[in-house]
TIROGU-628900 format. One line per 8 residues: number of its first residue (from 1); their letters; for each residue z, y, x of N, C-alpha, C, O. Coordinates in Angstrom, 2 decimals, padded with zeros to 5 digits. Each point is the difference from the previous one (the first is absolute). Layout:
N
NUM) A) Z Y X Z Y X Z Y X Z Y X ~ ...
This chain:
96
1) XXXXXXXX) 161.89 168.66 034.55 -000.01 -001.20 000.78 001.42 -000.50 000.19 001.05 000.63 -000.12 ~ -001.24 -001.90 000.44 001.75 -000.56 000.08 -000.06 -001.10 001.05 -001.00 -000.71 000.12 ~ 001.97 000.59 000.56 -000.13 -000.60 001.00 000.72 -001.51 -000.58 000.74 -000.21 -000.97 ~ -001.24 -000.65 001.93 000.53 -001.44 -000.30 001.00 -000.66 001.19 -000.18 000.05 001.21 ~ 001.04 -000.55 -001.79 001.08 -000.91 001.44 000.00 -001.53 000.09 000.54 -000.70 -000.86 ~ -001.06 000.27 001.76 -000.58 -001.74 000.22 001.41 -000.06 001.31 000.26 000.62 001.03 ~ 000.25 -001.53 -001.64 000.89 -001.21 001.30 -000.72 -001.30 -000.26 -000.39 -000.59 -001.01 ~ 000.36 000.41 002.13 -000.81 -001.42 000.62 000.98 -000.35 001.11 000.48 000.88 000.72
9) XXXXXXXX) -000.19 -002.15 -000.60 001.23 -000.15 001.37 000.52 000.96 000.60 -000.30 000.35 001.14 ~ 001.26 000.23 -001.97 000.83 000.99 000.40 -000.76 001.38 000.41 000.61 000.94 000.51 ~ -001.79 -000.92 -000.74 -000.77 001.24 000.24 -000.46 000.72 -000.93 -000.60 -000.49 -000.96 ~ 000.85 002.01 001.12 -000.59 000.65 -001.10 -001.03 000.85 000.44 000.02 000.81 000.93 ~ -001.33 -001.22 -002.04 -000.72 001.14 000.57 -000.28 000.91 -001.34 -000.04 -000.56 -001.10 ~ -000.11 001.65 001.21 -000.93 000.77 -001.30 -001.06 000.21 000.17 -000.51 000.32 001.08 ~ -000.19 -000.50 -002.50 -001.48 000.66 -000.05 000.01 000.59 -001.36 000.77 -000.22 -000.94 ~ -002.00 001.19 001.05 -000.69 000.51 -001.08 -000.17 -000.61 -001.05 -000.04 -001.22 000.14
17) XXXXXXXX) -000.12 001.78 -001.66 -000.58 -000.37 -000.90 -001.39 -000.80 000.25 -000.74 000.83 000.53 ~ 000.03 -002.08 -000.67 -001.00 -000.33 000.18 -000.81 -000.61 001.64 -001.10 -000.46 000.32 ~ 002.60 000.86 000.49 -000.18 -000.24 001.18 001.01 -001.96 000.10 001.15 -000.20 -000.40 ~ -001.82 -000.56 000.86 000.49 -001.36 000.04 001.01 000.06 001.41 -000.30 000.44 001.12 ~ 001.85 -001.16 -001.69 000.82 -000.03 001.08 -000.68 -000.01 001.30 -001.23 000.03 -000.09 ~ 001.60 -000.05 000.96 -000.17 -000.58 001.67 000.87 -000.94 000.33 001.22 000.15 -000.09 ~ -001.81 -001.22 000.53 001.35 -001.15 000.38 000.58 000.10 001.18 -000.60 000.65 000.86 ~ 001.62 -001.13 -000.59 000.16 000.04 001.58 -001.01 -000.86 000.69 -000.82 -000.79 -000.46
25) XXXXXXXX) 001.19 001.25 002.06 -000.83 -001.07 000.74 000.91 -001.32 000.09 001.19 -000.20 000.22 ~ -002.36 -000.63 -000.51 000.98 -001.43 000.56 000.33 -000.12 001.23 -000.84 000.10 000.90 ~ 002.00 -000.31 -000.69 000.44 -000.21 001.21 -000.75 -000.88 001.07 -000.60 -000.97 -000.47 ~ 000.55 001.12 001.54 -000.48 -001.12 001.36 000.94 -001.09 000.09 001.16 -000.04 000.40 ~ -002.10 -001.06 -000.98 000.85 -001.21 -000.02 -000.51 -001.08 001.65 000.58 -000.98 000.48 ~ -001.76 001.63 -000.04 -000.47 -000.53 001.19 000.71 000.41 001.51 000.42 001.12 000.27 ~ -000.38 -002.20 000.57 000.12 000.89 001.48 -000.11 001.12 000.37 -001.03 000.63 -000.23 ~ 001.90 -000.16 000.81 -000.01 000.98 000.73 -001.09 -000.34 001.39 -000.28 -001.13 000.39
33) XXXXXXXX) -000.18 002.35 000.15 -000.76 -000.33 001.37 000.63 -000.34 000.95 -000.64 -000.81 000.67 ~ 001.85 001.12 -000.17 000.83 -000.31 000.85 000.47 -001.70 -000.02 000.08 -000.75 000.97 ~ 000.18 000.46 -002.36 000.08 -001.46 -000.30 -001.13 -000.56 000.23 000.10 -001.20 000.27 ~ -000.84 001.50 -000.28 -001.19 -001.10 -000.06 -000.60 000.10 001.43 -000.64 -001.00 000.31 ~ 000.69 001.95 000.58 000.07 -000.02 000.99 001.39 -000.75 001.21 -000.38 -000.32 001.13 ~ 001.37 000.20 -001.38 001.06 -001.15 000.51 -000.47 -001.33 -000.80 000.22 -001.14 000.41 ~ -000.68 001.34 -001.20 -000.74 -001.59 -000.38 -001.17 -000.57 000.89 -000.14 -001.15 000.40 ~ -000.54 002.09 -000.21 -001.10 -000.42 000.69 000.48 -000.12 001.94 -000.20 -000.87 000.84
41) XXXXXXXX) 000.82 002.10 -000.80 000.42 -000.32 001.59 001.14 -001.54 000.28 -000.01 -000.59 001.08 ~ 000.81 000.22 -002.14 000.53 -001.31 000.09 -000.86 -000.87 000.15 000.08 -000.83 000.91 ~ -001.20 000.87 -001.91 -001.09 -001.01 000.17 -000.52 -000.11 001.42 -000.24 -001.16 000.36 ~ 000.09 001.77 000.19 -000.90 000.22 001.19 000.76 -000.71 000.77 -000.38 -001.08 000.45 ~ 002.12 001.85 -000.07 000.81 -000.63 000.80 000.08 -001.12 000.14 -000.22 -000.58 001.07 ~ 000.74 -000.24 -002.70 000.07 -001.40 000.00 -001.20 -000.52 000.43 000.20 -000.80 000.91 ~ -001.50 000.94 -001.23 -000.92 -000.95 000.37 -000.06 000.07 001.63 -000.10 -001.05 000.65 ~ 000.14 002.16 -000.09 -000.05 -000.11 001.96 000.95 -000.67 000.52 -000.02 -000.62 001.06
49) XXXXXXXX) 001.40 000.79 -002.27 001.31 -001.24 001.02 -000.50 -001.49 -000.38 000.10 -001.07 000.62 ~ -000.71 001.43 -001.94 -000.34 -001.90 -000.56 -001.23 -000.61 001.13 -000.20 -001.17 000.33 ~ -000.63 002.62 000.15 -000.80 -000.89 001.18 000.36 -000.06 001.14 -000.70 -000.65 000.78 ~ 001.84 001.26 -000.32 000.49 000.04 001.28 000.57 -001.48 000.13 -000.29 -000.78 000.90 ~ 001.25 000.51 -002.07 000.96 -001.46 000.28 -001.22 -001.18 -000.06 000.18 -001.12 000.49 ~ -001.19 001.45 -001.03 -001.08 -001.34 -000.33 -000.55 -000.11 001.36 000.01 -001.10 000.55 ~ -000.50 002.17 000.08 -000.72 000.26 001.27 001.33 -000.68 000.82 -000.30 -001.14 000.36 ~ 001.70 001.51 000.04 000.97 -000.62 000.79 000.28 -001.31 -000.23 000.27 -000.88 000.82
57) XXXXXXXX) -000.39 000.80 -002.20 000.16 -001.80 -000.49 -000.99 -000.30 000.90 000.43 -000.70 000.92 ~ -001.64 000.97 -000.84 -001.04 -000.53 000.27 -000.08 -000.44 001.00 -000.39 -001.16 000.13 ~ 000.79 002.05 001.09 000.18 -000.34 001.30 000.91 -000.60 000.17 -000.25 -000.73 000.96 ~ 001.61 000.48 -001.44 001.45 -000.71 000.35 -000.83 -001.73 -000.13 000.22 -000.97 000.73 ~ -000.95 001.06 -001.62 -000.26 -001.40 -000.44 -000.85 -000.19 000.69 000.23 -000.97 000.73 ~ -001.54 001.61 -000.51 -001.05 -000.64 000.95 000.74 -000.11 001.46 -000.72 -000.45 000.88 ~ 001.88 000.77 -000.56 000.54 000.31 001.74 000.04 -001.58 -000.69 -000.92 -000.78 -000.26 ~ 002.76 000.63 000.03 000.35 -001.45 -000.61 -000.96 -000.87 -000.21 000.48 -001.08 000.33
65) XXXXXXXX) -001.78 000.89 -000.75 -000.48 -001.32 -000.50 -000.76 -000.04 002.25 -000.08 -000.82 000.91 ~ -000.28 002.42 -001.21 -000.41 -000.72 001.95 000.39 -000.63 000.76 -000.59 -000.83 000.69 ~ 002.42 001.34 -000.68 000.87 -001.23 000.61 000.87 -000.87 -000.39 001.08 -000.38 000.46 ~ -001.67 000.11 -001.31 000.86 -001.14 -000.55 -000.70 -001.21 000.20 -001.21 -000.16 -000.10 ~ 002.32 -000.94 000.49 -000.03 -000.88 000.85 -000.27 000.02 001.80 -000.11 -000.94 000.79 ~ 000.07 002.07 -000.62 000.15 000.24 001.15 001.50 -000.17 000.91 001.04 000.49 -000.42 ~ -001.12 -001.25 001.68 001.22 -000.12 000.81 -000.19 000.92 000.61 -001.03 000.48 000.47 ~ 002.12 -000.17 -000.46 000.90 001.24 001.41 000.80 -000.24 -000.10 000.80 000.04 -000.94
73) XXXXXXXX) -000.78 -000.59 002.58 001.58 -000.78 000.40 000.95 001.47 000.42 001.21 000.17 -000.12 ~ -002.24 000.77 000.64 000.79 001.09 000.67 001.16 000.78 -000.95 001.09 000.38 000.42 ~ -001.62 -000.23 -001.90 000.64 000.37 -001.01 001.30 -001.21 -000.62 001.14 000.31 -000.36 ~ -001.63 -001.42 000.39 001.08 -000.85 -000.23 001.31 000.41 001.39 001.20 000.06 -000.23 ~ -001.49 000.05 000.86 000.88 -000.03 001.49 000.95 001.23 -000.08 001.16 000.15 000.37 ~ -002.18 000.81 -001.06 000.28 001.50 000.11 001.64 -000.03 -001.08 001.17 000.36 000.11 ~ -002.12 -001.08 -001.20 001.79 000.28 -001.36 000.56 -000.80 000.39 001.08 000.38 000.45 ~ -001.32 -001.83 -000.34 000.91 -001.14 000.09 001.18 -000.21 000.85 001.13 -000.38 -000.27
81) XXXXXXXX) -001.92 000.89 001.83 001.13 -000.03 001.06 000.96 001.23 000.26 000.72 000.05 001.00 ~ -000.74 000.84 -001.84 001.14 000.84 -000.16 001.04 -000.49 -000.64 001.07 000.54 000.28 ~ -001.04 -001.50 -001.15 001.39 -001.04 -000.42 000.81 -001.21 000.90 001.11 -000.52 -000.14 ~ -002.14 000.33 001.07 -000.01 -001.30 001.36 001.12 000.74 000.76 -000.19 001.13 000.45 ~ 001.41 -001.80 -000.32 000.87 000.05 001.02 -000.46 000.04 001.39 -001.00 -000.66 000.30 ~ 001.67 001.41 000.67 -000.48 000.02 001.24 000.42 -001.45 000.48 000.96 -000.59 -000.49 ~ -001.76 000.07 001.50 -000.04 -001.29 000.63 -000.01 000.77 001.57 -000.78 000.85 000.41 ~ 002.10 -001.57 000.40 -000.48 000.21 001.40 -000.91 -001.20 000.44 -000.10 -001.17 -000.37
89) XXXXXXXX) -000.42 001.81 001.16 -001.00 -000.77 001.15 000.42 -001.13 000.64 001.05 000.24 000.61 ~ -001.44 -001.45 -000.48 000.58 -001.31 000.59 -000.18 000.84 001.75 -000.90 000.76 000.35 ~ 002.08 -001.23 000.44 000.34 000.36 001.17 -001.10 -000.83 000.51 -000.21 -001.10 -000.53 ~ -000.71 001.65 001.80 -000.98 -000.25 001.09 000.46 -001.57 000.29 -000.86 -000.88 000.06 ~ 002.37 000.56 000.14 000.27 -001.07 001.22 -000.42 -001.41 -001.29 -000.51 -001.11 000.14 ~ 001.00 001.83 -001.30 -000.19 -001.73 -001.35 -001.54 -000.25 -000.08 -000.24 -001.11 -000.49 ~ -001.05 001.95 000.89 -000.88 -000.16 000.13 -000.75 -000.85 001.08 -000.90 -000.84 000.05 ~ 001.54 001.34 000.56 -000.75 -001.27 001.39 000.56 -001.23 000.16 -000.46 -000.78 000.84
């Protein structure tokens, strides 16, 4: 009997007379589990922040369209007259 020597990508294997090489294994060209698992937990993440901001859009805008056009003088008074110079009081006697 005589043995045989097969290289295949840098690999050697031997076999027997009558015995057919063995190839290597092909390598894993797919995901790893760990990868495909941070794929899927991103997914998840992004979609709960993408409904969180839609759900907050949601409300920012339904508040706004409620009051809009609405007066409040109290709020105008509130920003505005913090720029208003102080004014003294007309003296009691120019009144009567």
């Amino acid at each position: 009997m005589s043995n045989a020597t097969f290289i295949h990508n840098g690999t050697i294997s031997f076999a027997e007379d009558g015995d057919p090489p063995v190839p290597d294994p092909a390598p894993d060209a797919g995901l790893s589990g760990g990868a495909i698992a941070g794929i899927v937990i991103a997914a998840i993440v992004g979609t709960i922040l993408l409904l969180l901001a839609a759900f907050f859009g949601y409300r920012w805008l339904k508040e706004r369209r409620k009051n809009h056009g609405e007066y409040k003088p109290h709020e105008e008074e509130e920003e505005h007259a913090k720029n208003l110079p102080y004014l003294a009081p007309p003296s009691v006697e120019g009144l009567i």
